[in-house]
C-alpha positions as CSV (number, residue, x, y, z in Angstrom):
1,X,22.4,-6.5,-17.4
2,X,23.2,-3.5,-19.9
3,X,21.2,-5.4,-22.6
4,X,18.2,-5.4,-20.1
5,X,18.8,-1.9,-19.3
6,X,19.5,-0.3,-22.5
7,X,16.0,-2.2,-24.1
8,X,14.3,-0.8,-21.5
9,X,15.7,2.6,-21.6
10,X,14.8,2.7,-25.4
11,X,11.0,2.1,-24.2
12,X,11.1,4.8,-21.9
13,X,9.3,7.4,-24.5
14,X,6.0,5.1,-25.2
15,X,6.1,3.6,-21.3
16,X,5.9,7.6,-20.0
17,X,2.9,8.0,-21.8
18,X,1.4,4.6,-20.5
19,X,2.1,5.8,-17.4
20,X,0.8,9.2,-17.7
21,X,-2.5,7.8,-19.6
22,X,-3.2,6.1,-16.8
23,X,-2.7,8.5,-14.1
24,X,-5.2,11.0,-16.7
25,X,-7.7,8.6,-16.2
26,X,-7.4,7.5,-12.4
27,X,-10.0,4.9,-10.8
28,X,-11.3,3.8,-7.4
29,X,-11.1,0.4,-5.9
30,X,-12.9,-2.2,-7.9
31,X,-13.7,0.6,-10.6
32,X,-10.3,0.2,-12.4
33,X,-12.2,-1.3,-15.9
34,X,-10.3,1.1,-18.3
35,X,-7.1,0.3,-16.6
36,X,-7.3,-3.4,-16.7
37,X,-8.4,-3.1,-20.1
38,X,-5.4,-1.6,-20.9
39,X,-3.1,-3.7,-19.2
40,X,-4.8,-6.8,-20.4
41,X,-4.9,-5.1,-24.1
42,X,-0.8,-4.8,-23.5
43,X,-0.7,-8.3,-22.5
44,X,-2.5,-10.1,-25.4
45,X,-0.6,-7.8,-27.9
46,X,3.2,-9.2,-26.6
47,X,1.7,-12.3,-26.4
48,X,0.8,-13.2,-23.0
49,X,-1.9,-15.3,-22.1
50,X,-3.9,-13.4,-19.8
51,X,-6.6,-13.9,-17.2
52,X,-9.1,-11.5,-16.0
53,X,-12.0,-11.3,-13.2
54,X,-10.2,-12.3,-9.9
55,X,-10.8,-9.9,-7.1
56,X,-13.3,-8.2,-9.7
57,X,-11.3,-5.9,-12.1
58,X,-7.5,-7.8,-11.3
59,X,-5.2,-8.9,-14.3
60,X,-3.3,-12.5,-14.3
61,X,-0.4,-13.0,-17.2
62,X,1.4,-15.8,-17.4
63,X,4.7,-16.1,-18.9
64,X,5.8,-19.9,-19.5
65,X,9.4,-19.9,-20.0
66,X,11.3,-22.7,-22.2
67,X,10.6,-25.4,-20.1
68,X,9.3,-26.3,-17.0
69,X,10.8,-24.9,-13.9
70,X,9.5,-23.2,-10.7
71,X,7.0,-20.3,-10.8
72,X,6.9,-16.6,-9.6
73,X,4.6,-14.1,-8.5
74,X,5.6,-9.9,-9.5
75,X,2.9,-7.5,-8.3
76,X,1.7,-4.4,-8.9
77,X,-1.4,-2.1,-7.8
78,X,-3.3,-0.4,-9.9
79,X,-5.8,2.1,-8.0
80,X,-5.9,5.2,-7.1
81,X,-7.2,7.8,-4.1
82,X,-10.3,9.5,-3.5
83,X,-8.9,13.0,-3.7
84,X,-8.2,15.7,-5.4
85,X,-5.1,17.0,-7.7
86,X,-3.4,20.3,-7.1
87,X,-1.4,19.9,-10.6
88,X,-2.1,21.4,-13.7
89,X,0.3,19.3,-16.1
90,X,-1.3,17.8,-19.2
91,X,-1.4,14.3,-18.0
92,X,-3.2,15.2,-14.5
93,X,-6.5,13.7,-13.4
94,X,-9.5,14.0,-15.9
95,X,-11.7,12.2,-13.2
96,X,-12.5,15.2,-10.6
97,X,-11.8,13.6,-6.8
98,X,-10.1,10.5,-7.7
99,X,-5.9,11.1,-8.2
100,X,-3.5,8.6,-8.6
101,X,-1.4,10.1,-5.3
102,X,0.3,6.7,-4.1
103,X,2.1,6.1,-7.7
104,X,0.4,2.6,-8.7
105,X,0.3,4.4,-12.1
106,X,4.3,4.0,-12.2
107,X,3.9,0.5,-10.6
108,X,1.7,-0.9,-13.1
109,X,3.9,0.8,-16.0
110,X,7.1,-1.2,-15.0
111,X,5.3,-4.5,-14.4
112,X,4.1,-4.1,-17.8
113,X,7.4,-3.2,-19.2
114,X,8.8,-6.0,-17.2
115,X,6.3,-8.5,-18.9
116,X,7.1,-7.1,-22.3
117,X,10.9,-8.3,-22.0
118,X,10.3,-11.4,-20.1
119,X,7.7,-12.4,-23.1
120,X,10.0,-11.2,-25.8
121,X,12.7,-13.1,-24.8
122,X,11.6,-16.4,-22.8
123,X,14.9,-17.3,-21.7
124,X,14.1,-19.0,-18.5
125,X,12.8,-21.9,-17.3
126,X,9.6,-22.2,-15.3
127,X,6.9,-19.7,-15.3
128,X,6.2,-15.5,-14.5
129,X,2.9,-14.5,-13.3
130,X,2.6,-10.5,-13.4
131,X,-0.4,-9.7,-11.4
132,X,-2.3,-6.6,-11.6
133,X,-4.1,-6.6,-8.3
134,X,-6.8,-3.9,-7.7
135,X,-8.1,-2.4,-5.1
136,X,-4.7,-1.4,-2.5
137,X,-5.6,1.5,-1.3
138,X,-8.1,0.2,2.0
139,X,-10.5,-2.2,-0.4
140,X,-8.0,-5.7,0.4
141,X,-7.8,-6.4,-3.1
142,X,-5.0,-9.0,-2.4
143,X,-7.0,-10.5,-0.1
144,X,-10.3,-10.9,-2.7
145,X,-7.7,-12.0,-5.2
146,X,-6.6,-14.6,-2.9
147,X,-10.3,-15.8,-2.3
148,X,-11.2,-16.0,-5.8
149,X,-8.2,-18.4,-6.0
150,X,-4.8,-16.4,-7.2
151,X,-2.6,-19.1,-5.8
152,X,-5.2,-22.0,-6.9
153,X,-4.9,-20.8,-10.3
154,X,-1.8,-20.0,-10.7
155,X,0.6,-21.8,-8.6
156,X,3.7,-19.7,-7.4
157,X,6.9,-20.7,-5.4
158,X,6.7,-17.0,-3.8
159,X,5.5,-13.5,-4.9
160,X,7.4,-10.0,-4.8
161,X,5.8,-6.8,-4.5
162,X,7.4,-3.3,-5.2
163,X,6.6,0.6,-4.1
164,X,7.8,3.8,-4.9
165,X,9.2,5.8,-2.0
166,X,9.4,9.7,-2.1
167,X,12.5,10.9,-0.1
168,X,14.8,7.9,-1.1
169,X,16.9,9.1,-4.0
170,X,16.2,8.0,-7.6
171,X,18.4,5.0,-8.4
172,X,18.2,3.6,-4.8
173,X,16.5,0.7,-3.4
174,X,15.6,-0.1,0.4
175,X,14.3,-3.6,1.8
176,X,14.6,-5.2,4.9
177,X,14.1,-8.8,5.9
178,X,11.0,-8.8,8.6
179,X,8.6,-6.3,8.7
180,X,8.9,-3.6,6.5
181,X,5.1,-1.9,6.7
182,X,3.0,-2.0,9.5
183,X,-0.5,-3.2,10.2
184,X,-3.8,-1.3,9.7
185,X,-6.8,-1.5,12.1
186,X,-9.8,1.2,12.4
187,X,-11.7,1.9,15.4
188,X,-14.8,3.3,16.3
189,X,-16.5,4.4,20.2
190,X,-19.3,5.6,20.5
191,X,-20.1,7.2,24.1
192,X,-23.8,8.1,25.3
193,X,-24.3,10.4,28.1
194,X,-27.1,12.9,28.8
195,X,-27.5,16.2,27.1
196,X,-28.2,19.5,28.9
197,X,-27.2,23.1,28.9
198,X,-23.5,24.5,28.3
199,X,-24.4,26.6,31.3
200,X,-25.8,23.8,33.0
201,X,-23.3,20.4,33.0
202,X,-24.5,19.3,37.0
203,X,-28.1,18.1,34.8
204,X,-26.3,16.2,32.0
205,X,-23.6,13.6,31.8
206,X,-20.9,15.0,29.3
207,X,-19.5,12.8,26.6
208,X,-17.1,14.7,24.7
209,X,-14.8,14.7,28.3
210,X,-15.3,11.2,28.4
211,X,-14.0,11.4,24.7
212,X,-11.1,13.8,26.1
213,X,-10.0,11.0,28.6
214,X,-10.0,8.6,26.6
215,X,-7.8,9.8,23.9
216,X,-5.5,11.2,26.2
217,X,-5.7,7.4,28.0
218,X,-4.9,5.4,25.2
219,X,-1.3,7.3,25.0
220,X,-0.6,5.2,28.0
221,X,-1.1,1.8,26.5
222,X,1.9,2.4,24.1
223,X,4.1,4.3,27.0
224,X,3.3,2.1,30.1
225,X,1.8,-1.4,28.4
226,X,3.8,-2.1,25.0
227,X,7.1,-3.4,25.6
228,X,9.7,0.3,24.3
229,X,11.3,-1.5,21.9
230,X,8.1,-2.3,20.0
231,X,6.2,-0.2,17.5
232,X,3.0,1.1,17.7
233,X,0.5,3.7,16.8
234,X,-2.7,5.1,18.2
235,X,-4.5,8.1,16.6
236,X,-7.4,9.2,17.4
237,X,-8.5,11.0,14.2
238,X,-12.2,12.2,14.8
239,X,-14.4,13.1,17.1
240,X,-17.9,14.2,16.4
241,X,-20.0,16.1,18.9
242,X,-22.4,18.6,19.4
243,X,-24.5,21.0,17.2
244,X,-24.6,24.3,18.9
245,X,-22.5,26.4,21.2
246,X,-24.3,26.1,24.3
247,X,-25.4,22.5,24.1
248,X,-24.3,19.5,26.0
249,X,-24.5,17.0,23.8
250,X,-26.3,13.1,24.5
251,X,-23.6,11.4,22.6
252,X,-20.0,11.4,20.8
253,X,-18.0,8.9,18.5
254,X,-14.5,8.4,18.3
255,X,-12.8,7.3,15.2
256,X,-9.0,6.4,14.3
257,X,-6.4,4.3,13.7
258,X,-3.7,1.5,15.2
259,X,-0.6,0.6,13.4
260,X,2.0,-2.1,14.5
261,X,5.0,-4.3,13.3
262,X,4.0,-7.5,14.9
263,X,0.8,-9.3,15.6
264,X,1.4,-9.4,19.5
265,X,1.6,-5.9,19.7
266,X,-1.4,-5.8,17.8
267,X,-3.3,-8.0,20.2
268,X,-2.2,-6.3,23.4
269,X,-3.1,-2.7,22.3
270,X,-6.9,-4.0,21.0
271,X,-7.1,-5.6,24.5
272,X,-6.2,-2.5,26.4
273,X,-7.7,-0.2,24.7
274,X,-11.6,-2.2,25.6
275,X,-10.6,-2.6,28.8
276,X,-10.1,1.0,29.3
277,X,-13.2,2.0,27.3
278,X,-15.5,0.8,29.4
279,X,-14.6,1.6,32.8
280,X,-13.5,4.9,31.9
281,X,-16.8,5.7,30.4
282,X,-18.7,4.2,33.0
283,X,-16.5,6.8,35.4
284,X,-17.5,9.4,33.9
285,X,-21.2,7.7,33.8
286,X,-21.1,7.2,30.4
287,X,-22.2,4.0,27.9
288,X,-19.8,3.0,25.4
289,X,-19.4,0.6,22.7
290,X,-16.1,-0.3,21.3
291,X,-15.2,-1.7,17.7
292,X,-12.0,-2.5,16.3
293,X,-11.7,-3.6,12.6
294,X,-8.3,-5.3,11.5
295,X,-7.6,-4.1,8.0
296,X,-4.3,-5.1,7.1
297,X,-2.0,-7.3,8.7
298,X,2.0,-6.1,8.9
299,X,3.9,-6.6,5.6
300,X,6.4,-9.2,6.7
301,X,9.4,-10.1,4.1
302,X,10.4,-13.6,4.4
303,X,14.5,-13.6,5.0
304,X,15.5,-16.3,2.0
305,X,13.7,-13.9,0.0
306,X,14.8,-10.7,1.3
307,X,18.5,-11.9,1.1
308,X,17.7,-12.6,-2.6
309,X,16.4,-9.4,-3.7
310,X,19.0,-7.5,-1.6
311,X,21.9,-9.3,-3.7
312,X,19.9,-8.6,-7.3
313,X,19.5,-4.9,-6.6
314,X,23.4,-5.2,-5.3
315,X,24.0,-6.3,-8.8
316,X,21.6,-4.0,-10.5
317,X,22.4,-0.8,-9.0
318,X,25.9,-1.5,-6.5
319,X,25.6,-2.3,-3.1
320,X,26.0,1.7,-2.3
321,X,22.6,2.0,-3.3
322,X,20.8,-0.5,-1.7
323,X,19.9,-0.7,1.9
324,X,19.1,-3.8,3.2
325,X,18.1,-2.8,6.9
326,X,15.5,-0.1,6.0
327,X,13.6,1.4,8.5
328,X,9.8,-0.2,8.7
329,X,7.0,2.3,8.0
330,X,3.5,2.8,10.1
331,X,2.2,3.1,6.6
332,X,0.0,-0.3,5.6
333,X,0.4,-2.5,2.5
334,X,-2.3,-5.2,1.3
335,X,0.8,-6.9,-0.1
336,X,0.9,-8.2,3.5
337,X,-2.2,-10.5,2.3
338,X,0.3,-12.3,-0.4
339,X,2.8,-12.4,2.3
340,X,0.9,-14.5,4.5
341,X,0.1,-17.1,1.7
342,X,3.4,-17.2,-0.2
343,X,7.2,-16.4,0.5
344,X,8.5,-13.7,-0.5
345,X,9.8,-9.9,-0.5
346,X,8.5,-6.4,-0.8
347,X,10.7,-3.5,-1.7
348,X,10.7,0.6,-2.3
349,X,12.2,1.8,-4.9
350,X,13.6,5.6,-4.6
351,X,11.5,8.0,-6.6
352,X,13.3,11.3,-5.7
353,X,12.9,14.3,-3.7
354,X,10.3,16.0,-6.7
355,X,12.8,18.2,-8.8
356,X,11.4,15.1,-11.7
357,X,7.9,17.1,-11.6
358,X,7.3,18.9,-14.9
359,X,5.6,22.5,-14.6
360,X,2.1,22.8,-14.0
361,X,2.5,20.7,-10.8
362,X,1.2,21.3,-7.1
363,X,2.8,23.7,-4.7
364,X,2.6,20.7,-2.1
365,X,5.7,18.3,-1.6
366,X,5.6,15.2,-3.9
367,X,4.5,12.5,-1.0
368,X,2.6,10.1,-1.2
369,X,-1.1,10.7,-1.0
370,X,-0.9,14.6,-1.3
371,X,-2.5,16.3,-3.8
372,X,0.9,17.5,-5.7
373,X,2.8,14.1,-6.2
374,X,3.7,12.5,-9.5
375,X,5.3,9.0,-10.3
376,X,9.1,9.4,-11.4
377,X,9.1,8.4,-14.8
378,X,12.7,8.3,-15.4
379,X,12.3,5.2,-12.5
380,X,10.6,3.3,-14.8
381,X,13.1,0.9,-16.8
382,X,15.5,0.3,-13.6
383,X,12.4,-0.7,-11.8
384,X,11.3,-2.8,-14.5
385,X,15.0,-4.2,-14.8
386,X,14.9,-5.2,-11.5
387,X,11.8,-7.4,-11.5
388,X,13.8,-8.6,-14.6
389,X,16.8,-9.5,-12.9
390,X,14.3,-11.1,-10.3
391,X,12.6,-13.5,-12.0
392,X,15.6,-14.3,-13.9
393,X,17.6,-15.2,-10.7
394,X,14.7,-17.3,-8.7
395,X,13.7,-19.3,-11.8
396,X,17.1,-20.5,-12.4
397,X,17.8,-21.0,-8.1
């Protein structure tokens, strides 16, 4: 484990600036050409045999070990955000809108440095596929990988997936066996009533009350119809109405989010919340029309799994620093898509509280998607040792 560590502690200097060359030139979902290019470049030039073009711009190596043997999945993201940088540092975002806020940057860097050792040394049996998945960050890229045939390609026993997590201290790990990130629906309502004066709301039928109501009623389904020891979150995050002042608009559209930890929570609160749409509205002698989109399903660790890459990062970092029973986030992961198809286990990996930033960065905390975040490069080789460790202890199981 030293050896491991120690190799990959002497890379740090040329993986930093892999890591900062690709957060300079962050890109969109399905646009991430010059980043696959330069993973796949990396690939080829340790001497991996690499596969390109599933879910578009996605990147397949495969290690084959000495012999034959079983076969595992390591994933890493590799887009970025819409939106824009606050820091100033040399390696920030030369692309104006588009920031690499979520730290798929650092991701990709220790998958790659992770692939590097496995290929130099090949002293396992059975084979590693490092995936470079595109497209995380609301485009389902795991999904289109999946649909273009990952698993059909390249056959895996079960897949691991890895995140940075602001707030949990560099050198830490956190994991937890079960759900672990939450589902991700969208939902849109559009209500038509009758427009008329501000002055005058007896002549017109007033949908942004109707909007009012129903924000206020859908608070009810999680305190009164979801079961209080389940999770769940509804946010209405837009409204749009009106043009004027004094004006009584004909219509308004709601917009926002649900997040849950389990599928039947899932289900209850998308039944509820139509069947209080449209009597509501009508109450209040409005028309509405309700869609819900599911977008990601929950990220659900399988245990076998979990319990496996709870006692690696025991042995990598000491028990102290891992925590097996995390607490789940509301935030979504398209991992969830590889979950669903393969066993497996998705952890966080601590990337400080910020004090790692070099000057010239944001006055914003460094969280996740805002503006002044920056990967923790000092993360990379334990991160990379881990996956490492990992494939070394399922390939030999």
């Amino acid at each position: 484990m030293k050896e491991i560590l120690d190799t990959l502690g002497g890379w740090l200097p040329d993986l930093t600036d892999i890591r900062r060359a690709i957060h300079a030139w962050p890109e969109l979902a399905f646009q991430e050409v010059r980043t696959a290019d330069t993973v796949a470049r990396l690939l080829e030039s340790w001497g991996i045999e690499v596969h390109r073009g599933l879910g578009e711009t996605g990147v397949v190596g495969r290690i084959a070990g000495r012999g034959p043997g079983r076969s595992i999945g390591l994933r890493a993201d590799m887009d970025a955000l819409p939106m824009p940088e606050a820091n100033t540092f040399p390696h920030a975002s030369r692309n104006p809108g588009t920031m690499h806020a979520c730290g798929h940057d650092g991701h990709t860097t220790m998958l790659l440095a992770a692939a590097r050792y496995l290929a130099g040394q090949r002293d396992f049996d059975g084979t590693v596929h490092v995936i470079f998945q595109p497209a995380e960050e609301g485009g389902g890229g795991a999904r289109r990988m999946i649909e273009d045939g990952l698993f059909d390609q390249f056959p895996m026993d079960a897949v691991f997936g890895m995140h940075n997590w602001p707030g949990l201290p560099a050198g830490s790990f956190g994991l937890t066996d079960g759900p672990i990130m939450a589902s991700s629906s969208t939902f849109e309502i559009t209500l038509r009533g009758r427009g008329a004066h501000g002055a005058m709301p007896h002549l017109g039928v007033d949908p942004v009350v109707a909007a009012a109501q129903l924000t206020l009623a859908f608070q009810t389904i999680l305190t009164r119809d979801l079961d209080p020891l389940e999770s769940g979150v509804i946010s209405v995050t837009q409204i749009h109405a009106g043009s004027a002042d004094n004006v009584i608009p004909d219509q308004a559209v709601m917009r926002g989010t649900v997040r849950t930890l389990t599928h039947g929570a899932l289900d209850l609160i998308e039944t509820r919340m139509r069947e209080l749409t449209g009597p509501l509205a009508q109450a209040l002698r409005c028309e509405a029309d309700f869609r819900f989109q599911r977008e990601y399903p929950a990220t659900v660790n399988h245990p076998e799994q979990a319990a496996l890459c709870a006692q690696v990062l025991a042995d990598l970092v000491g028990a102290d620093q891992v925590d097996p029973q995390v607490r789940p986030s509301m935030g979504a992961e398209d991992f969830a898509f590889m979950l669903q198809a393969r066993p497996g286990c998705y952890v966080w990996i601590g990337n400080g509280m910020g004090d790692h930033r070099t000057p010239g960065h944001g006055l914003g905390p460094c969280t996740l998607h805002n503006g002044s975040y920056d990967f923790n490069d000092a993360i990379i080789p334990l991160g990379a040792a881990y996956w490492v460790l990992l494939a070394h202890r399922f390939l030999a199981g």
